[in-house]
N, C-alpha and C positions, 0 to 999 in steps of 0.2 A: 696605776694599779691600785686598788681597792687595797686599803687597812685592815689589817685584823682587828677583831673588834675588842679584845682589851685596849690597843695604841689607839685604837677611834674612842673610847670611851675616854680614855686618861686626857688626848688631846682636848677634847670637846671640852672639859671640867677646866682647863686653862685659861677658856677666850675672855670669857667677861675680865679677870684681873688681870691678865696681859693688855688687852684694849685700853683697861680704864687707865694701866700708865702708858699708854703710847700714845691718848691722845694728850699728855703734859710732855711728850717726848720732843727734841729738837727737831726740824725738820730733816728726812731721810735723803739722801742722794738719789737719783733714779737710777732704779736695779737696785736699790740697796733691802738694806733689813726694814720692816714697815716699826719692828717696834724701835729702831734706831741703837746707835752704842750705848755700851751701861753707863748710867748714870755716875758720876764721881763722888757724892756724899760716902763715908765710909761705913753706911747703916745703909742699905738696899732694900725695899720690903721684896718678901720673898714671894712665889705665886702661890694661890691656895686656891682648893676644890671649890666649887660652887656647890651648894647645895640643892637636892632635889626635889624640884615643889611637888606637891602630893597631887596624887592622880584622884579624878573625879571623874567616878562610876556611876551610870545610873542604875545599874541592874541590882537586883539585889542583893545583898553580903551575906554569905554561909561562910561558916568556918570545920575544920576536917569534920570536930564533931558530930557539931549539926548534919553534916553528910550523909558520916556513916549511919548514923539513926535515921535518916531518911532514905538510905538504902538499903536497909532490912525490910521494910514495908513498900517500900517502893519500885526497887530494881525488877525487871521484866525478867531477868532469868532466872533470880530465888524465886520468883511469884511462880514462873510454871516449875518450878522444881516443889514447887509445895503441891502443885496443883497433880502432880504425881504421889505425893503423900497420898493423896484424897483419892485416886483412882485405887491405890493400893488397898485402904480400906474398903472401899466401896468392894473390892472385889472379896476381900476377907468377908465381908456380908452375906456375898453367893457362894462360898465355900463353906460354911457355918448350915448348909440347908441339906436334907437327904434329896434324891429325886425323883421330881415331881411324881407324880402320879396323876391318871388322865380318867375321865369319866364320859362313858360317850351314849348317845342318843341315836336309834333307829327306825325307822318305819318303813313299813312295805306299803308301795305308791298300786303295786301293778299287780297281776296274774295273769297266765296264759296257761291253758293245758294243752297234751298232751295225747295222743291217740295213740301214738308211739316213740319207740324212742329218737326224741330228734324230728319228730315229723308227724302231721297231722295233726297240727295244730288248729285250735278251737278251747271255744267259750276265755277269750279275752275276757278283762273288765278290768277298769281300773278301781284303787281301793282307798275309800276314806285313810286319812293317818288317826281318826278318833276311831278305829276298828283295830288296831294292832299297835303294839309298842316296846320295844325293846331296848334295855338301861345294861349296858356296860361298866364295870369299874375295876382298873387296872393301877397296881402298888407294889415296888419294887423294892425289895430288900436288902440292903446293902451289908456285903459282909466285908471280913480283913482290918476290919477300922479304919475304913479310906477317909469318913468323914473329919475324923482326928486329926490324918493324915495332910487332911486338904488343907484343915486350920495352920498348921504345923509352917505349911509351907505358904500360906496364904501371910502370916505372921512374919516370917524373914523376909517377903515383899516389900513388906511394910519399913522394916529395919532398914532393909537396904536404898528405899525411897529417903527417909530420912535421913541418913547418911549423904547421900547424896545432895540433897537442900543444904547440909554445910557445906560439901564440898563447894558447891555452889556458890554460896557466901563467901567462903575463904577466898574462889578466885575472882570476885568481882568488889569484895574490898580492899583488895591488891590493888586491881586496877584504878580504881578510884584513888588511892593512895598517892599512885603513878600519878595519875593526871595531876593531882591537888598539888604536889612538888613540883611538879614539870609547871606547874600555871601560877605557884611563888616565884619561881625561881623565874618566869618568863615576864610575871610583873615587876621584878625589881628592876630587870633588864630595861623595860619599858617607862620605869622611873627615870632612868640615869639616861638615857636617850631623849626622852622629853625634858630633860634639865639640859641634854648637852644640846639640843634645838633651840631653846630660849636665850642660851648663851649665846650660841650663833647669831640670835638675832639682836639681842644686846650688841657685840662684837661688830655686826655688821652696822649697825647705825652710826658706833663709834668714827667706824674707818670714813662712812660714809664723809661726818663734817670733818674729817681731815684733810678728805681728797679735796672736800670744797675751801679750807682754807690752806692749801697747797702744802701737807706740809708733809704729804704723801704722793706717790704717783698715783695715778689712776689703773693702774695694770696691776697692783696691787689689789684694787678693791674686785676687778675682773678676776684674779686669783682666786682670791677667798672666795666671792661667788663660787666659781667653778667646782672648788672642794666641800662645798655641803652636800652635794649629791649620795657621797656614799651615808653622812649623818642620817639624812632624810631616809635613807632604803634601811637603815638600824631603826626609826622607830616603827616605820611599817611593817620592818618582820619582827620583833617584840612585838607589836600590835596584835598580828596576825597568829603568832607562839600565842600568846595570851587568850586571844579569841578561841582555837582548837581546842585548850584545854579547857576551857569551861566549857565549850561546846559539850565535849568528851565527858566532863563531871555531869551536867545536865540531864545526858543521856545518860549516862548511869544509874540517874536518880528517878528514869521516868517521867520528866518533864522535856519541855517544846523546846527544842533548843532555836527557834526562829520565831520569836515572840517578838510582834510590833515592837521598834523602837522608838523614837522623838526625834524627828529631824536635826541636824548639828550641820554648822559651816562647813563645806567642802575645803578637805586639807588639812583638817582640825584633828587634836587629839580624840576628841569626842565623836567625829564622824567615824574613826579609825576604830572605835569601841562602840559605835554603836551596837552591830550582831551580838554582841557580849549576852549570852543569858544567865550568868550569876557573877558576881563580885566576888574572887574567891581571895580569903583573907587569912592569914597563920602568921608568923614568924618560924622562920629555921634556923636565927644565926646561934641558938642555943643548943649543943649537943650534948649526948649525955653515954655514958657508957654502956654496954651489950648487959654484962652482968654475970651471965653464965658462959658457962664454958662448950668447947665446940663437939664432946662426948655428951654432955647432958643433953642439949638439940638432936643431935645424933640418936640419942635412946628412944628419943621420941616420936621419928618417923614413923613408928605401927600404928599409932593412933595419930596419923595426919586423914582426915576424914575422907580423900579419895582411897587411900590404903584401907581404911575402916569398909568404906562401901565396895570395895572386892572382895577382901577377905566374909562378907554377910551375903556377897552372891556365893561363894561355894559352899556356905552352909545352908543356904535356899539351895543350891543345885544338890544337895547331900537329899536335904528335905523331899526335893523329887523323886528321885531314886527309890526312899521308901516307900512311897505314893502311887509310884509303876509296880516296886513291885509288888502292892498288895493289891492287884490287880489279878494275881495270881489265882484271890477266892473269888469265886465265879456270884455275883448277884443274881437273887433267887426275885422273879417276876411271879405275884399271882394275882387272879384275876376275877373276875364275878361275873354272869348274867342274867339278867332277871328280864322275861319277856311274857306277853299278853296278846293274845289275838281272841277278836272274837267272830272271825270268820269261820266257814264250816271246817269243824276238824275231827269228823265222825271218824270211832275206828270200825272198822271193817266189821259188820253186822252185828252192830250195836243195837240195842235194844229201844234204844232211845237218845234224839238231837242232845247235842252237846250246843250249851250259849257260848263257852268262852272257854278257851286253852290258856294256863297259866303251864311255865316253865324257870326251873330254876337251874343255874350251872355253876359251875366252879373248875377253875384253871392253875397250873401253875409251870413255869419255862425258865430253862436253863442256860443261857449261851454255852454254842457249842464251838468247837474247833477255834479256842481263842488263843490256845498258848505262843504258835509265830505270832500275833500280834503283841502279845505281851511281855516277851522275849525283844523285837524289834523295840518297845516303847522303853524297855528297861535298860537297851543297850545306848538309844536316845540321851537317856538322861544322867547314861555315866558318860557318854562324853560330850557334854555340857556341862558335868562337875569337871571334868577336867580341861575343858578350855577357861572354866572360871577359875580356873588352880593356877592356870599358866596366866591368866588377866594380871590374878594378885600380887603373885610374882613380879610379875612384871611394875606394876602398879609402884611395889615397894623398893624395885633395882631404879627406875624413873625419880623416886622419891629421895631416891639416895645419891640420885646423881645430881640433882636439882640442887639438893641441900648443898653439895661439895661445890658446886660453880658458884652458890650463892654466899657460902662460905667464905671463898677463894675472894669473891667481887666485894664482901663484908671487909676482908682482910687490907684487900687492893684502898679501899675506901677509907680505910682508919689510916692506914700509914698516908695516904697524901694528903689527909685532914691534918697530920699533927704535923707533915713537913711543911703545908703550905700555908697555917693557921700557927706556927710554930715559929723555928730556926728563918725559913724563908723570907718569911713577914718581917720578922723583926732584924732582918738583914738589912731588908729593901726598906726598912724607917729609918735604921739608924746610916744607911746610905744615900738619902734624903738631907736628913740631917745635917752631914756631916758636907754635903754639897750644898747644902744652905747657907749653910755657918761661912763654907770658904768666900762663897758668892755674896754675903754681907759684907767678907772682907777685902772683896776685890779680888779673889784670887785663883774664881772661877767665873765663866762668860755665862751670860742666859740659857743658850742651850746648855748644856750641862746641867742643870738644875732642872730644864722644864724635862730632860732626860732620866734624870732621878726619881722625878715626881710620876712621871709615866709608868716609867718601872713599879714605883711604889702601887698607883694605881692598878699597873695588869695583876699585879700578886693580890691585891686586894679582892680585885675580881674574880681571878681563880680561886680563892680563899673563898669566896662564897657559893660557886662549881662547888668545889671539892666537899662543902658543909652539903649543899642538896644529893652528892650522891652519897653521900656518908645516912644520910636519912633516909634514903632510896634503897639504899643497900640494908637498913634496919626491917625497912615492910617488905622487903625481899625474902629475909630470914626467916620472920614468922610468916611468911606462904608458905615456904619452903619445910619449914619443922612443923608447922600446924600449932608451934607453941603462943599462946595470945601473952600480950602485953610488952611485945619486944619492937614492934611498931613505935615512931616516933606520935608525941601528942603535940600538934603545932597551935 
């Protein structure tokens, strides 16, 4: 049955210094212990960790900061969320304008008369357009101050767009947050797996000239083969953890996350990292405290900028309201026409041909029977302020709940940081210790010791869990309050 991977990490950190005294050990019995009975001198050396050789990345190394500054200008979803700024103006541009007014061009092509009405028709002919011309121009007056009106509401567009682009920021360097912790914490993992492979393979060389100068069984060395299996699937899935979240940050940032790599030996750490598209680099083992208090966070939800950008749509939907209804004063249309003909335009026994008919006109029109429409548009956009009443609402009971889970997960996070980084730790050393010291004096067997050391090691490892969710639980908070500077700086 597969190891949990604390007891696969603690174990792995053993073999090189267990091997290197087993191969000075007496020869073992078959079936027996490979590393043989303790030794009789009354000073035993004890086993100690191996160290983790550094991992070597080709891709490139960012660190949180570098990130976040590259995902302000970079990230796809602030970029369209700005690119909403820009339509919002643009549209304040077209509200800022009265309406238009049209100017139109006529000519008469044709004639046909008349003998009667509707009938007997005669003396067709069609008509130059340089023989007649007529020039339309039509200007609309707007009344109520709708133009004001339009800005008014054209303006909290705008607010609310911008609101928005934080929001927007705020949940996408969360997520980035996430990842960049999730992808420390996945590289250290991937440290201490490629340390406890190397030992394995130290370890295994060991046993190997043992088996060859007899001083082991062979069913031994067929054992330990058999048990790296689970070793090997630990550094492939660190590998593969590792790999996600820089994937994960890449995409955040706007870049390829499947950028050519450099071919690497099949099997290798480096084959195992090749897809890697950034080196993601921080330390976490440094914590530091919250600062403020869980009413001060609290006070602050009204301005977390999704809150911000609901409460600026009901005073855009207020802004409408007055926009309908000044819709109430009717716009006054007038109009002009100026026409020329110079076909015949004799009046009725005239004394004398006429060259050319000029004509002048003047217009003006009222809309009529508009009040159901204006009534219908004004009942429109009170209840559109009030679904955006119920949004904000909503908006800020979401914000309240977030913040108490994040809260609660803050609180969850500190108390297992100070028990596991604390009391625990310093139990599982001086219980180490204290099975050291017997096992130097004879008065404790190998297991027992490499038992201590284990233990020591899983609390070590949780100890370092419990610091990335403690960090995790920091850039949680400030999503959650919208307050900045409460995020960890790794």
């Amino acid at each position: 049955m597969r190891r949990s991977l604390p007891a696969v990490l603690a174990a792995s950190l053993l073999l090189v210094p267990l091997a290197g005294r087993a191969q000075n050990a007496p020869p073992a019995h078959a079936g027996g212990d490979i590393f043989g009975p303790p030794a009789p001198p009354p000073r035993r050396p004890a086993p100690v960790p191996a160290r983790a050789p550094a991992l070597v990345i080709g891709a490139p190394a960012i660190t949180l900061a570098e990130a976040e500054a590259r995902l302000v200008e970079r990230n796809l979803a602030v970029i369209a969320a700005r690119r909403g700024v820009d339509v919002a103006r643009a549209q304040r541009l077209v509200a800022d304008t009265s309406p238009a007014g049209s100017v139109g061009l006529s000519q008469s092509v044709a004639q046909v008369n008349e003998g009667g009405r509707f009938r007997e028709y005669r003396g067709e002919r069609f008509i130059s357009p340089l023989n007649n011309l007529s020039l339309n121009l039509t200007l609309t007056i707007e009344r109520g101050g709708k133009r004001e009106l339009r800005n008014r509401y054209a303006d909290q567009q705008i607010s609310v767009a911008e609101a928005q682009v934080l929001d927007a920021l705020r949940a996408q360097v969360f997520n980035l947050r996430q990842a960049f912790i999730a992808g420390l914490q996945a590289r250290a993992n991937l440290a201490v797996a490629v340390a406890n492979r190397a030992a394995l393979d130290t370890t295994e060389g060991l046993l190997r000239r043992q088996v060859q100068e007899g001083a082991i069984p062979e069913g031994d060395l067929l054992r330990f083969q058999a048990s790296r299996l689970p070793f090997e699937q630990d550094v492939a899935g660190a590998a593969q953890a590792y790999a996600a979240a820089s994937a994960m940050v890449a995409a955040l940032l706007g870049e390829d996350a499947t950028r050519p790599s450099a071919p690497a030996p099949r099997g290798s750490v480096a084959a195992l990292l090749a897809p890697v598209p950034l080196d993601l680099r921080g330390e976490f083992e440094v914590t530091r405290p919250l600062g403020l208090s869980r009413q001060d966070l609290a006070a602050a939800l009204p301005r977390r900028a999704d809150v911000v950008a609901a409460e600026r749509g009901v005073t855009a939907a207020e802004a409408n309201i007055r926009l309908q209804e000044a819709a109430r004063s009717r716009d006054v249309t007038f109009s002009g026409t100026a026409s020329r003909t110079e076909l015949s335009q004799d009046l009725p026994n005239a004394s004398r041909p006429v060259f050319a008919n000029n004509t002048l006109g003047l217009g003006v029109s009222i809309p009529i029977f508009t009040a159901p429409i204006t009534r219908g548009n004004i009942a429109v956009a009170q209840a559109q302020q009030g679904q955006a009443r119920a949004q904000a609402d909503a908006a800020l009971a979401a914000a309240r709940a977030e913040f108490a889970t994040a809260w609660a997960t803050y609180e969850q996070a500190r108390a297992l940081l100070e028990l596991t980084t604390g009391p625990a730790l310093r139990r599982a050393q001086e219980a180490y210790e204290s099975t050291e010291a017997a096992y130097r004096a004879g008065g404790r067997t190998l297991l027992d010791t490499l038992d201590a050391l284990r233990t020591l090691n899983a609390t070590r490892v949780a100890a370092n869990a419990a610091r990335a969710a403690y960090l995790l639980a920091l850039a949680a908070l400030e999503q959650a309050s919208g307050v900045d500077g409460i995020a960890p700086h790794l």
